[in-house]
TORPA-4810 file (N, C-alpha, C, O; in nm, 3 decimals):
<nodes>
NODE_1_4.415_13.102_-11.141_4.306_13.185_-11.089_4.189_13.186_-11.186_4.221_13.209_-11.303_X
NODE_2_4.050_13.164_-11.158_3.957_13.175_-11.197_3.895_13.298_-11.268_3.871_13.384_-11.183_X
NODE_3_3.866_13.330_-11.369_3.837_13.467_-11.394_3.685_13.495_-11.372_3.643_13.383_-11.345_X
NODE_4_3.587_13.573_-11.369_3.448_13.596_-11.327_3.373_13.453_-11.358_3.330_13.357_-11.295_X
NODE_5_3.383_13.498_-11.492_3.294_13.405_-11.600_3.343_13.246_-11.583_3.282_13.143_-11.610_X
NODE_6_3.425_13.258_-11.550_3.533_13.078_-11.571_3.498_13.035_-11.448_3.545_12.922_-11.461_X
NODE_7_3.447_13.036_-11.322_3.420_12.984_-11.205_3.360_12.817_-11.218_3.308_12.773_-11.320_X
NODE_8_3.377_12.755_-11.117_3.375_12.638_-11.082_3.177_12.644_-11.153_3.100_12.738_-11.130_X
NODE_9_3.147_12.539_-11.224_3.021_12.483_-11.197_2.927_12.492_-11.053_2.815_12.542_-11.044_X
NODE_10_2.992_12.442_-10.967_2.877_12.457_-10.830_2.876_12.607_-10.783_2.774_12.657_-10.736_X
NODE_11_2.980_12.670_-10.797_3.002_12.779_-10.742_2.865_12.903_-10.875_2.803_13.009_-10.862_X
NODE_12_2.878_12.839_-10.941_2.785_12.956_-11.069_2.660_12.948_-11.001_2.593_13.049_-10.978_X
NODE_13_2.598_12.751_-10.947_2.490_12.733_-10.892_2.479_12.813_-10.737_2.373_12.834_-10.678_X
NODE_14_2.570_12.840_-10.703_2.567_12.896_-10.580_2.551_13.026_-10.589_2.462_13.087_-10.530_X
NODE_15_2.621_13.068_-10.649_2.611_13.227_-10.705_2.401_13.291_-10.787_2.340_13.398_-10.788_X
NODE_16_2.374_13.152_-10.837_2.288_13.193_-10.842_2.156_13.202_-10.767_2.049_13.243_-10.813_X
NODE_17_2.178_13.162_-10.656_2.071_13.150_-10.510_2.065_13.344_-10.458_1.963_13.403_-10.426_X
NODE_18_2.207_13.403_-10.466_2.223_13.481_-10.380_2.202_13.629_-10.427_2.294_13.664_-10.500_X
NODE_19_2.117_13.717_-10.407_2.028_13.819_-10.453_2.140_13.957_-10.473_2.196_14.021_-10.384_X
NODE_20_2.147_13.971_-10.589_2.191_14.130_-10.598_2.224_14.211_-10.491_2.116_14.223_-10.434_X
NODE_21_2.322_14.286_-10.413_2.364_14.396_-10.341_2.339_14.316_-10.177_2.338_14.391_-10.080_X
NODE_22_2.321_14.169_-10.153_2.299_14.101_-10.014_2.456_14.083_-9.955_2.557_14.091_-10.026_X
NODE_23_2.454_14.058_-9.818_2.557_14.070_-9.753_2.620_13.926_-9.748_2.527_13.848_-9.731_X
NODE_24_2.738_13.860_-9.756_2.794_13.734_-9.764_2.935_13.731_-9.723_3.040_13.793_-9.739_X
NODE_25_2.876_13.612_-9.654_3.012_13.571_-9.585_3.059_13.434_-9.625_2.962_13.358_-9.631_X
NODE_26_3.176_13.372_-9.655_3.253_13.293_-9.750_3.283_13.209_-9.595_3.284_13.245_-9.477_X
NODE_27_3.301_13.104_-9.654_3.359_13.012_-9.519_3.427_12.939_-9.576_3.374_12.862_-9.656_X
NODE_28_3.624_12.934_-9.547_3.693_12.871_-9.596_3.708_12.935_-9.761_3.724_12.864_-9.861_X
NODE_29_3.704_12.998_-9.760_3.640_13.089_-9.947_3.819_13.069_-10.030_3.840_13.156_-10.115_X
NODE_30_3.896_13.003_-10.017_4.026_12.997_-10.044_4.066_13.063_-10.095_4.162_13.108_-10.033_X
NODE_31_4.040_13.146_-10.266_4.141_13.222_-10.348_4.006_13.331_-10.347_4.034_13.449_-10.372_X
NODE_32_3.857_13.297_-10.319_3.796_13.401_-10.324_3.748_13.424_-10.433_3.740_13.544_-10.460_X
NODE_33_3.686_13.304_-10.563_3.674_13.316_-10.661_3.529_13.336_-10.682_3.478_13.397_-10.776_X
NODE_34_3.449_13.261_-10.558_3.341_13.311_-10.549_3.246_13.449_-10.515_3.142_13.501_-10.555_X
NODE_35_3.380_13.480_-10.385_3.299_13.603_-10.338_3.376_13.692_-10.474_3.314_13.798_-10.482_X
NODE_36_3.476_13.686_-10.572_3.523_13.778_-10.637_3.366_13.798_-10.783_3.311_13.892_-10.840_X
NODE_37_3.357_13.699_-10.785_3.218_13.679_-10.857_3.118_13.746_-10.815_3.068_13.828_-10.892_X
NODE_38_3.064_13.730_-10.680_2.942_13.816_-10.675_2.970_13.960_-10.656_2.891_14.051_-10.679_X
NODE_39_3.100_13.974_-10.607_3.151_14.145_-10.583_3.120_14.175_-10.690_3.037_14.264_-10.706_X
NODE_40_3.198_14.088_-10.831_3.144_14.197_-10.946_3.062_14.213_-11.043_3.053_14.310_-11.118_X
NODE_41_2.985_14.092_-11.041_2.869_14.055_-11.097_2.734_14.118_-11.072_2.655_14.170_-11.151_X
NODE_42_2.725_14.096_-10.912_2.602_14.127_-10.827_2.647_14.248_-10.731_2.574_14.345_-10.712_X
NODE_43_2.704_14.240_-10.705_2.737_14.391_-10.655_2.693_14.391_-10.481_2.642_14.481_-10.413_X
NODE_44_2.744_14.230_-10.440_2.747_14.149_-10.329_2.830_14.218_-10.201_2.939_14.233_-10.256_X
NODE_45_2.843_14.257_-10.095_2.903_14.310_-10.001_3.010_14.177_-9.941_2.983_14.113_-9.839_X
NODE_46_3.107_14.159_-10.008_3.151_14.022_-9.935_3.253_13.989_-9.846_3.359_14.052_-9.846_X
NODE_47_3.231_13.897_-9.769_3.381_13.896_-9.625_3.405_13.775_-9.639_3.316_13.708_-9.691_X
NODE_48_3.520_13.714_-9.602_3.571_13.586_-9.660_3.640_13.529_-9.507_3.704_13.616_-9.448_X
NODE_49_3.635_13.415_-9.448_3.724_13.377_-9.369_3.814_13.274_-9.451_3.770_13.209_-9.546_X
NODE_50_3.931_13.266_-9.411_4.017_13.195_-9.508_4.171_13.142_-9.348_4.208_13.219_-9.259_X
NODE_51_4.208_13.027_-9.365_4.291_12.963_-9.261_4.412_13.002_-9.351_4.484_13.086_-9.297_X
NODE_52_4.458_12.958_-9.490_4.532_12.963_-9.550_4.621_13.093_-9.568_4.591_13.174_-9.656_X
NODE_53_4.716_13.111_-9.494_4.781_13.271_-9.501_4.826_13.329_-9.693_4.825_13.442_-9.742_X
NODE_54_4.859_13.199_-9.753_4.866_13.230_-9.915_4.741_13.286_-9.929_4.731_13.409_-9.922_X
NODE_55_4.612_13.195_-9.954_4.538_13.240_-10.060_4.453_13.345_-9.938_4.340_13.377_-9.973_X
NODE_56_4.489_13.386_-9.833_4.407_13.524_-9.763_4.461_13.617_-9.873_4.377_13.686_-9.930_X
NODE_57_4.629_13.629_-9.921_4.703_13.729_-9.922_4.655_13.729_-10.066_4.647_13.840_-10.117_X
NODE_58_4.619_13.617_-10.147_4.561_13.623_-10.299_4.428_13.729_-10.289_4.402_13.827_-10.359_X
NODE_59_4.365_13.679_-10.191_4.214_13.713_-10.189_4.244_13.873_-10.172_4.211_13.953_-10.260_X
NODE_60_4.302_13.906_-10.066_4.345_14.064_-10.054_4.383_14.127_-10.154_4.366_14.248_-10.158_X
NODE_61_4.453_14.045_-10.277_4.512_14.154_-10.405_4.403_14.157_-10.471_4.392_14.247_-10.554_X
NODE_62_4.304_14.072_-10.457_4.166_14.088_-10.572_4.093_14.175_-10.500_3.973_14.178_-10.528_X
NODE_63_4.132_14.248_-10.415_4.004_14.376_-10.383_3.908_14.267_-10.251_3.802_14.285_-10.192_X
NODE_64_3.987_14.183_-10.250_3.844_14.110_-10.125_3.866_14.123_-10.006_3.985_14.132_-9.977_X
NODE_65_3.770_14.130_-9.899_3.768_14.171_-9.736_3.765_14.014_-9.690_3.660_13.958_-9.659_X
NODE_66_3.906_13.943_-9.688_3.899_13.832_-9.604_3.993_13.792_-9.498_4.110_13.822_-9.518_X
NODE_67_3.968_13.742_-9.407_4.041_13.730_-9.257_4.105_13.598_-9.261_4.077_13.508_-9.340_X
NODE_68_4.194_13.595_-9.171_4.293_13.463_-9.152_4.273_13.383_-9.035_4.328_13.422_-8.932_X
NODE_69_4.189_13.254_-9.031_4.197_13.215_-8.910_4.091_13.074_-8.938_4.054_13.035_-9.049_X
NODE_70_4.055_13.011_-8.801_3.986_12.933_-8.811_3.827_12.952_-8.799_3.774_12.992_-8.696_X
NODE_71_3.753_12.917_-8.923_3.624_12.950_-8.922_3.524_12.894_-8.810_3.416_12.953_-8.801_X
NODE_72_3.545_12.800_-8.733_3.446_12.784_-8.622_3.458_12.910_-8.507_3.369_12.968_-8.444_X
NODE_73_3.575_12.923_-8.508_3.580_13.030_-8.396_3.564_13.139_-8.434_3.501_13.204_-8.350_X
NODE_74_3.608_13.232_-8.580_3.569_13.314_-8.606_3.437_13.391_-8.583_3.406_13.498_-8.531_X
NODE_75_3.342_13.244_-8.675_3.211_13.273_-8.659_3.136_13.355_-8.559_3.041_13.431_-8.574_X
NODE_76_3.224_13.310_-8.420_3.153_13.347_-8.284_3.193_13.486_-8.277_3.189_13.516_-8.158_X
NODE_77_3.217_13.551_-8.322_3.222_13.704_-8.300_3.131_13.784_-8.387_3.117_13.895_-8.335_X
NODE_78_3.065_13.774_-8.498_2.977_13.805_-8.537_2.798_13.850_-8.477_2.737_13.781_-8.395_X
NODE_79_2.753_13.953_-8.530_2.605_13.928_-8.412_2.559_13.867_-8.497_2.610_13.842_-8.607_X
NODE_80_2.413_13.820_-8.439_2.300_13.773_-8.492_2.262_13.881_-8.653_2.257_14.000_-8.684_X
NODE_81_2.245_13.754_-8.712_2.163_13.844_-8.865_2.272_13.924_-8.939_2.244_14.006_-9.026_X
NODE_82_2.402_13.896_-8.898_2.487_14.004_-8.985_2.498_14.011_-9.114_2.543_14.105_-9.179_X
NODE_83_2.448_13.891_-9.159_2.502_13.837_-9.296_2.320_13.805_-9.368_2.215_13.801_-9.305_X
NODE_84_2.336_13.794_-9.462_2.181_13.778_-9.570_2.214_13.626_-9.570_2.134_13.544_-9.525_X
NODE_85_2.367_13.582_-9.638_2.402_13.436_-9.683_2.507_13.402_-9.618_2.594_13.487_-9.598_X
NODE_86_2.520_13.271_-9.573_2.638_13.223_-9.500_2.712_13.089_-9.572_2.686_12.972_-9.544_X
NODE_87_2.781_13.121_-9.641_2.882_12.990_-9.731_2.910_12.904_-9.667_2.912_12.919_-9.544_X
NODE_88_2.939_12.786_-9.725_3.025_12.663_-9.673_3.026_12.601_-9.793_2.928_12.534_-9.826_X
NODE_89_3.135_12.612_-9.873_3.113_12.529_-10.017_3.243_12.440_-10.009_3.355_12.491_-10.001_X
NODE_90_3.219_12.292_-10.013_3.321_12.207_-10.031_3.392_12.185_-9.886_3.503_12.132_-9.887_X
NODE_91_3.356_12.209_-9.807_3.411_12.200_-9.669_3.392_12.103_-9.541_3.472_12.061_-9.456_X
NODE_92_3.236_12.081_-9.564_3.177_12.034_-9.440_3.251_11.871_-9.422_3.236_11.813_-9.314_X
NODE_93_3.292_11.836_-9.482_3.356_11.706_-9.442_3.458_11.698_-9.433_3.509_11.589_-9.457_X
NODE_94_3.567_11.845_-9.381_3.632_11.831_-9.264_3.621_11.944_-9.136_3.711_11.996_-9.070_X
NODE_95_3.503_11.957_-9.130_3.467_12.006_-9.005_3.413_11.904_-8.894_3.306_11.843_-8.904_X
NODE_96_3.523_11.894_-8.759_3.464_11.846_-8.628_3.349_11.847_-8.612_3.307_11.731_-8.608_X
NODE_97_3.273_11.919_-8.600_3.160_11.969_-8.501_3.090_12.038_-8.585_3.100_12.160_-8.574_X
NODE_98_2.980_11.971_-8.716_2.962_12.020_-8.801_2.785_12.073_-8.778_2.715_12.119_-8.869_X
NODE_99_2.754_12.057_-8.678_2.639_12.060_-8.597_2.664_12.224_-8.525_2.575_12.308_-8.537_X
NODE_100_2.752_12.247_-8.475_2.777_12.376_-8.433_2.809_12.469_-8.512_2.796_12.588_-8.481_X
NODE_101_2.865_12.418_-8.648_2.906_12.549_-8.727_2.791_12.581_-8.796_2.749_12.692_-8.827_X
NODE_102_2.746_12.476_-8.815_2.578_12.534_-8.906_2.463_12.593_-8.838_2.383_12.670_-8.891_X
NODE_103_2.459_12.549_-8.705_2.389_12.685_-8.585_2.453_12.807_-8.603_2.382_12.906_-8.622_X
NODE_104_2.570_12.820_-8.602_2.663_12.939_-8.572_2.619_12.988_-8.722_2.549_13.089_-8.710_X
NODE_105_2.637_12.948_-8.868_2.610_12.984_-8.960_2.435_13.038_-8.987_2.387_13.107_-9.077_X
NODE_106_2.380_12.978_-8.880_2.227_13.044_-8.916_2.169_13.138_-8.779_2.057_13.183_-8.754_X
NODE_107_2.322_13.145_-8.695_2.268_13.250_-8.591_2.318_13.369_-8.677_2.243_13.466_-8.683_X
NODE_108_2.467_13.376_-8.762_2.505_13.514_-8.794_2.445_13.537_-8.950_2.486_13.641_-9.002_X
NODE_109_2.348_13.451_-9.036_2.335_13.455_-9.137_2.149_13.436_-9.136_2.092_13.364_-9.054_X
NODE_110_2.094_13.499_-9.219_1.949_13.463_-9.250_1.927_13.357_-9.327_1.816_13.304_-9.320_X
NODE_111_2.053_13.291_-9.442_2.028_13.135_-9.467_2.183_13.147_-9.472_2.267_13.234_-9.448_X
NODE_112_2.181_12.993_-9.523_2.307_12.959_-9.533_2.329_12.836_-9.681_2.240_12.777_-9.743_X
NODE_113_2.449_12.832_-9.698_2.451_12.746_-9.829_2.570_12.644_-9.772_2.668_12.683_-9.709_X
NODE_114_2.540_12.492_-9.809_2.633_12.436_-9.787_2.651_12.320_-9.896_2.553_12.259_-9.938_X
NODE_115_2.760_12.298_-9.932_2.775_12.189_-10.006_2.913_12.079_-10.065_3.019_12.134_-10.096_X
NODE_116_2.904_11.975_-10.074_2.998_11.857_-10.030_2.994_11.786_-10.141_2.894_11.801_-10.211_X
NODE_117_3.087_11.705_-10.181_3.111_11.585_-10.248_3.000_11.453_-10.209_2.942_11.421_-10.106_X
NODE_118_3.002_11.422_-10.289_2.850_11.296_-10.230_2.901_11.140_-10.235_2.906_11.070_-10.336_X
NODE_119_2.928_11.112_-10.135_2.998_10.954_-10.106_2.924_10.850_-10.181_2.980_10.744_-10.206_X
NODE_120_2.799_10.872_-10.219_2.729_10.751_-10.246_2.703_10.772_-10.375_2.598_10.737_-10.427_X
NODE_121_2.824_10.849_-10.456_2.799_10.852_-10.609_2.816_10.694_-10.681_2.920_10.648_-10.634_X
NODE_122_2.766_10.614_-10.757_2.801_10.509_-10.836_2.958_10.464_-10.827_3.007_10.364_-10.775_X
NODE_123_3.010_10.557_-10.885_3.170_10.517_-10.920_3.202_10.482_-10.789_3.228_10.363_-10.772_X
NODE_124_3.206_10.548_-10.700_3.264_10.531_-10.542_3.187_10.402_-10.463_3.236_10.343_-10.366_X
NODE_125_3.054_10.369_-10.525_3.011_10.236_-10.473_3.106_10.150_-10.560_3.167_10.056_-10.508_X
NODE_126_3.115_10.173_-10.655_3.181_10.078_-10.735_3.301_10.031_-10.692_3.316_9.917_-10.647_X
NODE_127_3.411_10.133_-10.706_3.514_10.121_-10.634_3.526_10.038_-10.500_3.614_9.954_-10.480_X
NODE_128_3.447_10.066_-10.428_3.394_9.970_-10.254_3.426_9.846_-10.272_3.516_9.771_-10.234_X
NODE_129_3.298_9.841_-10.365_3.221_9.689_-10.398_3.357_9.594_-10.494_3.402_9.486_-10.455_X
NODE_130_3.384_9.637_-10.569_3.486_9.528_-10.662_3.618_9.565_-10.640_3.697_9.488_-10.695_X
NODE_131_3.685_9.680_-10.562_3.856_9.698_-10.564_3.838_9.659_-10.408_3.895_9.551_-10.391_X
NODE_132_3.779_9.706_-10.286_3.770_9.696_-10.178_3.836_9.780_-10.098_3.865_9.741_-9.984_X
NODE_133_3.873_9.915_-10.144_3.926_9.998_-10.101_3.932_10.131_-10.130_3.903_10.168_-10.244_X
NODE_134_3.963_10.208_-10.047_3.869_10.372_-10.011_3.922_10.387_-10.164_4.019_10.360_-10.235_X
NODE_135_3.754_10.467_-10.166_3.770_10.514_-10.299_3.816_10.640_-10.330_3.792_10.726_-10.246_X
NODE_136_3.895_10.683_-10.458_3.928_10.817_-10.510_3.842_10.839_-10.628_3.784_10.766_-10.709_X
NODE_137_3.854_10.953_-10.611_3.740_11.011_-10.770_3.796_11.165_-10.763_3.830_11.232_-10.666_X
NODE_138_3.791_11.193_-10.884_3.811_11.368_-10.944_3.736_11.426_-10.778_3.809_11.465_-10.687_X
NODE_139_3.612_11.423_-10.768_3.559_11.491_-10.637_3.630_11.433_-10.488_3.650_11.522_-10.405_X
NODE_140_3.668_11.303_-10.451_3.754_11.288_-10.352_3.870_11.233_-10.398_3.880_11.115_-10.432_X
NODE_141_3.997_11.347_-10.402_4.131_11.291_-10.494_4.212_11.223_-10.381_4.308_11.152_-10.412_X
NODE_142_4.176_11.244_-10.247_4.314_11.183_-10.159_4.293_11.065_-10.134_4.185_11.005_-10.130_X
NODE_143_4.424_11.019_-10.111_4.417_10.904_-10.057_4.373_10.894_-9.937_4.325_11.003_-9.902_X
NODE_144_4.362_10.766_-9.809_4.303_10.770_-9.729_4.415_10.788_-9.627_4.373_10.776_-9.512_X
NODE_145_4.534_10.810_-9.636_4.646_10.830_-9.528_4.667_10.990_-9.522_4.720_11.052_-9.430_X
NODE_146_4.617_11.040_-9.633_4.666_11.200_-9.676_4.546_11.321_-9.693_4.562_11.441_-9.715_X
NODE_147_4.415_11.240_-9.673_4.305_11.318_-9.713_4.258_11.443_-9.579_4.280_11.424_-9.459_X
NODE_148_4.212_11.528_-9.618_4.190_11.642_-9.499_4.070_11.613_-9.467_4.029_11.677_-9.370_X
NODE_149_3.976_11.519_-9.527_3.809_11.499_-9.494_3.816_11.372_-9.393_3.847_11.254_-9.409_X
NODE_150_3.776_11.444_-9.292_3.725_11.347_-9.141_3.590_11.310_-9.158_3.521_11.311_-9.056_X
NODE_151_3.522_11.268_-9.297_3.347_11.269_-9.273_3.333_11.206_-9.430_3.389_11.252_-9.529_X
NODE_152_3.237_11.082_-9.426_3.171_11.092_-9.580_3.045_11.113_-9.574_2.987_11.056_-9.481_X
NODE_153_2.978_11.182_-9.648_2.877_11.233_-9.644_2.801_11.243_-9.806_2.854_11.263_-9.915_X
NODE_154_2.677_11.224_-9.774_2.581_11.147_-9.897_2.443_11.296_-9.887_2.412_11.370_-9.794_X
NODE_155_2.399_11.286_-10.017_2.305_11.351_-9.977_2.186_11.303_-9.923_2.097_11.387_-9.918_X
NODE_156_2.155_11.178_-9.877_2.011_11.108_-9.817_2.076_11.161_-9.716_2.031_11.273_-9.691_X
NODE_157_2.226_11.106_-9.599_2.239_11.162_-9.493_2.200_11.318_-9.452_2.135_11.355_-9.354_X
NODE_158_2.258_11.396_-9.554_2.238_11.534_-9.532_2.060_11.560_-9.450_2.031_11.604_-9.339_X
NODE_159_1.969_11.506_-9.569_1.821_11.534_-9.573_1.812_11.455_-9.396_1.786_11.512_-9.290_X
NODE_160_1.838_11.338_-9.416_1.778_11.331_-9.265_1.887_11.435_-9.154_1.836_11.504_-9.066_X
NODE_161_2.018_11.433_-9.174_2.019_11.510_-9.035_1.935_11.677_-9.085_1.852_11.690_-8.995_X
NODE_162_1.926_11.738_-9.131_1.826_11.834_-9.154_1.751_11.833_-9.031_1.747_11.926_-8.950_X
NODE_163_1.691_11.717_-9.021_1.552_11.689_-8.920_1.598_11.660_-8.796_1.533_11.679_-8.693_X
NODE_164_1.748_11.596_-8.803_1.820_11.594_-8.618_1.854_11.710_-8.561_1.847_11.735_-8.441_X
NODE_165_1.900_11.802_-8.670_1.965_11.911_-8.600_1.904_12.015_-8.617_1.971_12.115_-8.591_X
NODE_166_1.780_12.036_-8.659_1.683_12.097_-8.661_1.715_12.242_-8.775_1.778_12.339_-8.732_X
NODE_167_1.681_12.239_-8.871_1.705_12.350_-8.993_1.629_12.269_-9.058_1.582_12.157_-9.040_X
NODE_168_1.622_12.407_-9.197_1.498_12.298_-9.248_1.566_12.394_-9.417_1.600_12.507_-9.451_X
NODE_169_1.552_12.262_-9.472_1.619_12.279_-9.595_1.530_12.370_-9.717_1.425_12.317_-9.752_X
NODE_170_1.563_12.495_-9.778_1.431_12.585_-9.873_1.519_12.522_-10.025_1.540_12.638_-10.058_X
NODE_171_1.551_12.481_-10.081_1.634_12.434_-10.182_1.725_12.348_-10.192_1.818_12.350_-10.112_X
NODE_172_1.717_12.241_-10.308_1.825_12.176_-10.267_1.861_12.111_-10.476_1.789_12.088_-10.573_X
NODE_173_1.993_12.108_-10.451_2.047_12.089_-10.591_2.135_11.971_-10.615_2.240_11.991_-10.555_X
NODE_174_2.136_11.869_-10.671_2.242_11.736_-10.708_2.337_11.850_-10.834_2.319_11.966_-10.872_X
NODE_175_2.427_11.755_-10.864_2.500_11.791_-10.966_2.619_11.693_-11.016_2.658_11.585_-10.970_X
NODE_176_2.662_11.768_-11.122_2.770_11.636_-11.165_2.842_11.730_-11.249_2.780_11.831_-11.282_X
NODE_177_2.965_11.717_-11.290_3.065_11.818_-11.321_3.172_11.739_-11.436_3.209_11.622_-11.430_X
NODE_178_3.199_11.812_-11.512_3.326_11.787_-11.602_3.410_11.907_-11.613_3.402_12.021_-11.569_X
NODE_179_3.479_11.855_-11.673_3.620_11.974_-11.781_3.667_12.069_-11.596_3.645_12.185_-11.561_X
NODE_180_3.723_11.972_-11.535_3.807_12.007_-11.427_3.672_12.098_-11.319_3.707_12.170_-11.226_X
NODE_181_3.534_12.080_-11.352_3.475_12.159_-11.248_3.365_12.248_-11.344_3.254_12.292_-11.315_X
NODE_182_3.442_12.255_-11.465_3.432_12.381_-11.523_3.262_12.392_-11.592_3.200_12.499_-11.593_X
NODE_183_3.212_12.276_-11.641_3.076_12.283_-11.682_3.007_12.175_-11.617_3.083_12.114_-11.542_X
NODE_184_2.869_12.123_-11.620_2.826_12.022_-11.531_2.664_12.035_-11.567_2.624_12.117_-11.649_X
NODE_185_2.596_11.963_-11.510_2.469_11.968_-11.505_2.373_11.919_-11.410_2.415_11.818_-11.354_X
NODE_186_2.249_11.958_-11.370_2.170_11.930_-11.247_2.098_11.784_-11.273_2.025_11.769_-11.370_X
NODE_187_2.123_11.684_-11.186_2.091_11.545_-11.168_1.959_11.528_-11.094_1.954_11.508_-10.972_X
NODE_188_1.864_11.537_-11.165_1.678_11.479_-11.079_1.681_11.384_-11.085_1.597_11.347_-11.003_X
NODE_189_1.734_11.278_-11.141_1.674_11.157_-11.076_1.769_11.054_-11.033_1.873_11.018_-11.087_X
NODE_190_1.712_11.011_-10.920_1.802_10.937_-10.842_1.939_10.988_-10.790_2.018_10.902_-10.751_X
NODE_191_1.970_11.102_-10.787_2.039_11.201_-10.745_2.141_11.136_-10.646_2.260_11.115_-10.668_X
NODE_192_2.079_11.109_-10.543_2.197_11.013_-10.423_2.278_10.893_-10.487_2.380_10.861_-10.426_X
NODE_193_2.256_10.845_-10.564_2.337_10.741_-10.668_2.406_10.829_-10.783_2.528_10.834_-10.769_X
NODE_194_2.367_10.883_-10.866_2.403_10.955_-10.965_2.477_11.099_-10.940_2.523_11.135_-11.049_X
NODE_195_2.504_11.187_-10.846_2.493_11.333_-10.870_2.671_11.312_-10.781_2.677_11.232_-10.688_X
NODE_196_2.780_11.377_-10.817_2.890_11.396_-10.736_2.906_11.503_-10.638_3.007_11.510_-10.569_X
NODE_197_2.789_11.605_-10.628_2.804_11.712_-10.551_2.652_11.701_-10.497_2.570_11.635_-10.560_X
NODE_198_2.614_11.779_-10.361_2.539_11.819_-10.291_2.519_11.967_-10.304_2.629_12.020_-10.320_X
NODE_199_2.437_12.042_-10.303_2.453_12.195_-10.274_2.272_12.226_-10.229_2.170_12.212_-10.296_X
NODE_200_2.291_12.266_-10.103_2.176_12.288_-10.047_2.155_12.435_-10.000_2.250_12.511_-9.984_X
NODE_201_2.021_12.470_-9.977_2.044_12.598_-9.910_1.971_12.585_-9.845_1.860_12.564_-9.894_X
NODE_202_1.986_12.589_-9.673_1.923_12.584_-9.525_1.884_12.726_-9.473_1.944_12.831_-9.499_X
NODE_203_1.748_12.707_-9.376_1.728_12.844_-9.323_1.720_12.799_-9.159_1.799_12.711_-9.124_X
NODE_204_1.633_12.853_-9.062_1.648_12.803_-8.959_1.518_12.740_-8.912_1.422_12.810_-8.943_X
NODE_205_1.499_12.670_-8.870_1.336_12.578_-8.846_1.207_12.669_-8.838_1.098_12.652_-8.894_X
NODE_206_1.252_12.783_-8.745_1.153_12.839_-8.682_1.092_12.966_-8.767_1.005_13.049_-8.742_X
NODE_207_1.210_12.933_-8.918_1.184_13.084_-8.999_1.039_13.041_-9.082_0.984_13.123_-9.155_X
</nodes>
């Protein structure tokens, strides 16, 4: 378990988008290390959806408000605007219908944060190009018979669907990570080659 201060690298960057005493909702939030962070850091109002009946029951002993189930459908019971921020960290590439959850995330949320492993890091071209076969890396550890991600996803892709599915991106962050997650640093240049993580924060076109 993560303690406040010890949190994942992307998750600190994420944590730092999201404003003192705002309302947040976790998507997929597993042990809850994030929303346990802004509960006590920022003093964050936080709700967690979580599939995993273990780490719901973890998240519940840390004082956190999180539910058991599947987050696309969840979502739909929420009203409009319930939420200030709407999570998705590390997830979107195994979500079906990843076009509907991020509507659904910016009908019940005023923005939303999402962010992924980045397929088109160096090492993983590398791997392609000279072994000829799906690549693994610290950021994608499974193999390709065992992996839970139905999607690879780059951050150039991200930026253009932005513009298919209509949201419009207010921030956006590369990154690259060591010591299991634990420290890392922000990648400007050439970012889609270089950076192992994505972390963006979307609002809705018309805002």
């Amino acid at each position: 378990m993560a303690e406040p201060n010890g949190i994942r690298y992307d998750l600190r960057v994420v944590a730092s988008w999201i404003h003192p005493g705002a309302r947040v909702l976790g998507l997929g939030c597993g042990e809850g290390d994030l929303l346990y962070y802004l509960k006590t850091k920022k003093e964050v109002a936080c709700t967690g959806i979580e599939i995993d009946e273990a780490r719901v029951a973890h998240c519940i002993e840390r004082g956190l408000t999180v539910l058991q189930g599947d987050i696309n459908e969840e979502v739909q019971d929420y009203p409009n605007d319930t939420f200030d921020y709407v999570i998705l960290s590390q997830t979107l590439q195994q979500i079906y219908e990843p076009a509907d959850l991020i509507k659904s995330m910016l009908r019940i949320g005023k923005r939303a944060v999402v962010s992924f492993p980045n397929f088109s890091h160096w090492k993983i071209r590398t791997q392609l190009l000279l072994k000829g076969i799906a690549p693994v890396s610290r950021q994608l550890p499974y193999q390709w018979h065992n992996t839970p991600n139905i999607r690879v996803i780059t951050i150039k892709d991200f930026r253009r669907y932005a513009g298919e599915v209509g949201f419009k991106i207010l921030k956006e962050v590369a990154i690259n990570t060591n010591n299991h997650d634990r420290s890392g640093r922000i990648i400007n240049l050439f970012p889609n080659l270089r950076a192992s993580y994505g972390i963006f924060l979307i609002g809705k076109e018309s805002a």
